[in-house]
ROKOLKE-953986 format. One line per field, with one value per atom (N, C-alpha, C): residue number from 0; residue in three letters; atom name; x, y, z negated. Coordinates in steps of 0.2 Angstrom, whole numbers. Example, Ala and Ser with C-alpha at 12.3 -4.5 7.8 and 13.67 -1.06 7.14 Angstrom:
<pts>
num: [0/0/0/1/1/1]
residu: [ALA/ALA/ALA/SER/SER/SER]
atome: [N/CA/C/N/CA/C]
east: [66/62/66/64/68/64]
north: [-28/-22/-16/-11/-5/0]
up: [-39/-39/-39/-35/-36/-39]
</pts>
This chain:
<pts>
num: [0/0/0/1/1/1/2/2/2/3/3/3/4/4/4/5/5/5/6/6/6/7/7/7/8/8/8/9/9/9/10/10/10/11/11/11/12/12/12/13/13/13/14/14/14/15/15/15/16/16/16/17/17/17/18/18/18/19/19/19/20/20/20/21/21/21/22/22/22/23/23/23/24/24/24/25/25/25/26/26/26/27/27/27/28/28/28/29/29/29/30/30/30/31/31/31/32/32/32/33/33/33/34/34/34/35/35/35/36/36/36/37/37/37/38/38/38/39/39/39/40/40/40/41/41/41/42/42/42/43/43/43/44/44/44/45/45/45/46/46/46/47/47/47/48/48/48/49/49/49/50/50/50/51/51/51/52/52/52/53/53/53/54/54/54/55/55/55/56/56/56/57/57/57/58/58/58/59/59/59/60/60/60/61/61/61/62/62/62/63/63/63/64/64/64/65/65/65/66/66/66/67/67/67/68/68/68/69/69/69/70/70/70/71/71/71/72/72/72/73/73/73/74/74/74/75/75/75/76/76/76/77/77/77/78/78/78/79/79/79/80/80/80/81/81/81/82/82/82/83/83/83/84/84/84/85/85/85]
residu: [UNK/UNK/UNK/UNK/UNK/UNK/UNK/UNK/UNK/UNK/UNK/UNK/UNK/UNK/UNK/UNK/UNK/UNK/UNK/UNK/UNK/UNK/UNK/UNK/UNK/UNK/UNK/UNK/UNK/UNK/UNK/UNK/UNK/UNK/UNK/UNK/UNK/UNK/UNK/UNK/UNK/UNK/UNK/UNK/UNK/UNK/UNK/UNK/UNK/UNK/UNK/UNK/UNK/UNK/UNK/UNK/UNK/UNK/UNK/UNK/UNK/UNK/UNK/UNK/UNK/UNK/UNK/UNK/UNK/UNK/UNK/UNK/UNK/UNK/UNK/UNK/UNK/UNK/UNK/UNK/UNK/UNK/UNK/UNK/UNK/UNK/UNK/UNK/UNK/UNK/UNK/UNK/UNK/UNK/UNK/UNK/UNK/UNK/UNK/UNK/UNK/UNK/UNK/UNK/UNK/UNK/UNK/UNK/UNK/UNK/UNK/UNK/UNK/UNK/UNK/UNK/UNK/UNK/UNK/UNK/UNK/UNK/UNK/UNK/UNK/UNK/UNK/UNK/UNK/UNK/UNK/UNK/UNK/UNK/UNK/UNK/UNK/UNK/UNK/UNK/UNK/UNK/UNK/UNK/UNK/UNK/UNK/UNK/UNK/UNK/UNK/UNK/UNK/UNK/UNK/UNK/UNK/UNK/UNK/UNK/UNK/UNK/UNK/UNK/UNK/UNK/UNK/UNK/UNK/UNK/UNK/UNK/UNK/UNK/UNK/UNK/UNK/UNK/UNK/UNK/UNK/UNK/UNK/UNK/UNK/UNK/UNK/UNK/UNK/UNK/UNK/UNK/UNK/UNK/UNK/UNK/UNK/UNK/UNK/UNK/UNK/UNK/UNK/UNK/UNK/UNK/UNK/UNK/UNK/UNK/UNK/UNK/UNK/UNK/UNK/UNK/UNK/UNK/UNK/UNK/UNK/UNK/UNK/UNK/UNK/UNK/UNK/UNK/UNK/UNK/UNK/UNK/UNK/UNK/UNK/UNK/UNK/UNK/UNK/UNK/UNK/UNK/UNK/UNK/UNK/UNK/UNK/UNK/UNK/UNK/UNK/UNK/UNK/UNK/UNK/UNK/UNK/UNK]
atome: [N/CA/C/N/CA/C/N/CA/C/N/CA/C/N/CA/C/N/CA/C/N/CA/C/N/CA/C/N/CA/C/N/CA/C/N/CA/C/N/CA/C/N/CA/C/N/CA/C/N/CA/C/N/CA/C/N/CA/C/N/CA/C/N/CA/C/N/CA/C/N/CA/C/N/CA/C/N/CA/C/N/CA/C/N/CA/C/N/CA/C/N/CA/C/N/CA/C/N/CA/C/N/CA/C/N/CA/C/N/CA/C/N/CA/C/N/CA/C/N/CA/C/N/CA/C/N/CA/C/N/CA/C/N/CA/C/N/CA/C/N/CA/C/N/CA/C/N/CA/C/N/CA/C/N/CA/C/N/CA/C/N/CA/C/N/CA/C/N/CA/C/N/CA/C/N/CA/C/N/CA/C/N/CA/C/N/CA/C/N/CA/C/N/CA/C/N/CA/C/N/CA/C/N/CA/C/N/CA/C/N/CA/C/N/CA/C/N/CA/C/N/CA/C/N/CA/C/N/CA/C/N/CA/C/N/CA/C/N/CA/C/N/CA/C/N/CA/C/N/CA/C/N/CA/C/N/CA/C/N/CA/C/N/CA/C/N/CA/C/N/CA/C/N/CA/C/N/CA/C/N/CA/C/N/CA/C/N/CA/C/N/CA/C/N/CA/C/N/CA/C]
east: [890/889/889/887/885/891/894/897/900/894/894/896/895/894/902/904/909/917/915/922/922/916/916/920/917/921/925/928/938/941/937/941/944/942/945/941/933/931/930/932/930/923/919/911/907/902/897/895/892/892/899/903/908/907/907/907/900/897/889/891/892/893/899/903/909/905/901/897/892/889/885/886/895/897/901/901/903/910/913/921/922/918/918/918/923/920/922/919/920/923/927/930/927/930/931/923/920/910/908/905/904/898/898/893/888/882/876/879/875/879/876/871/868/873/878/879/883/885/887/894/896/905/906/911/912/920/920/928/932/937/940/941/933/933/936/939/944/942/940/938/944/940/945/942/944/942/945/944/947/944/952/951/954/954/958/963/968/975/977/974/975/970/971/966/971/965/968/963/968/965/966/960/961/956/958/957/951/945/943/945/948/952/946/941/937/931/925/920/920/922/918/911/912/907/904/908/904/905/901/900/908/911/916/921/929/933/939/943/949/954/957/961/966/970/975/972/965/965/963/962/963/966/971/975/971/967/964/958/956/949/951/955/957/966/967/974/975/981/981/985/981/985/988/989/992/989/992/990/992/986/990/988/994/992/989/981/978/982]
north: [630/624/627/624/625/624/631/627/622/618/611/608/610/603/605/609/608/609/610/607/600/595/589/587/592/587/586/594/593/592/590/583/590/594/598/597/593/589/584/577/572/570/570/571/578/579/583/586/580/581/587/585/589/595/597/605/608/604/607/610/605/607/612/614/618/626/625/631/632/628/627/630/632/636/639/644/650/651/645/646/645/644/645/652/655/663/663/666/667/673/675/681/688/683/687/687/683/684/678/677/671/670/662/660/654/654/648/643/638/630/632/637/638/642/644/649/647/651/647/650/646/648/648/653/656/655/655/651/663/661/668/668/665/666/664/668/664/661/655/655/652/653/653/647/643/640/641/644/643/638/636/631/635/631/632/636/635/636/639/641/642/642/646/647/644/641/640/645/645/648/645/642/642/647/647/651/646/647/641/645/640/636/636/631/630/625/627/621/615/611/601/601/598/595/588/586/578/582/576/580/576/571/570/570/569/572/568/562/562/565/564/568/571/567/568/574/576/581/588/589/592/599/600/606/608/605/608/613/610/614/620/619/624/623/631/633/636/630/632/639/643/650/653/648/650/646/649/646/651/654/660/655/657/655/662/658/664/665]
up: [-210/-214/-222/-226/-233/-237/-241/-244/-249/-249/-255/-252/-246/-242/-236/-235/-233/-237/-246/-248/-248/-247/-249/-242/-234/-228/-227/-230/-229/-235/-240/-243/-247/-250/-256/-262/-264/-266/-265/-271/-271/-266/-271/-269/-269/-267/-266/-272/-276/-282/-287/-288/-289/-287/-280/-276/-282/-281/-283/-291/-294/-302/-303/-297/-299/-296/-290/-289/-294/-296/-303/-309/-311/-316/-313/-309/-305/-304/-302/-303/-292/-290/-282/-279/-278/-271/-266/-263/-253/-255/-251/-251/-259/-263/-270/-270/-270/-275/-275/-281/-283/-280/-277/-273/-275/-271/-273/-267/-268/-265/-260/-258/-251/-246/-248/-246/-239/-233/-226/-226/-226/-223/-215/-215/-209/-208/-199/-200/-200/-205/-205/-214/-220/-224/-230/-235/-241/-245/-248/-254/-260/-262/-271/-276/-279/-284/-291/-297/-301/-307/-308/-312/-320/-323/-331/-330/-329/-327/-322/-316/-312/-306/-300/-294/-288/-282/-279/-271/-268/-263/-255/-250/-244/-240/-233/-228/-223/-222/-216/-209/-207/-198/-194/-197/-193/-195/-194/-195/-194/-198/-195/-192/-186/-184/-187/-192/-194/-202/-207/-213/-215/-213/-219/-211/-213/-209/-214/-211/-212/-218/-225/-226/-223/-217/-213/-209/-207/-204/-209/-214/-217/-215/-211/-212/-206/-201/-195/-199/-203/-206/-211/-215/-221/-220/-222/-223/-231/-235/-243/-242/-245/-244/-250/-254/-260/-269/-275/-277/-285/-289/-292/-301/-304/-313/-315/-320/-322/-330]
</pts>
């Protein structure tokens, strides 16, 4: 799955839109490299987003099979693996 499109299913983006304009100004990476909205996550992968103030980091569990996904199920797809002040 693309990643635009899978911060929007497990709900760590609002919208789609949002994912796109955050990888749009290179604050998205996969395992430490910043990446295009095409890029495919793989379950094992870290990604980071940094924000102003701080990064956040989760690990993918697993791929969604639908494109949106319950907040409640959340923890099945991404595990928060931390969270660092820049």
């Amino acid at each position: 799955m693309r990643i635009d499109k899978f911060l929007n299913a497990v709900n760590i983006t609002k919208r789609r839109a949002i994912a796109e304009d955050m990888l749009k100004e290179k604050i998205v990476f996969i395992n430490a490299v910043s990446v295009k909205k095409a890029k495919e996550v793989k379950v094992g992968d870290t990604i980071e987003i940094k924000y102003l103030e701080y990064s956040d980091f989760f690990k993918v569990l697993q791929i969604p099979a639908t494109k949106s996904t319950p907040k409640s199920k959340q923890s099945e797809y991404v595990e928060r693996i931390g969270e660092n002040n820049v």
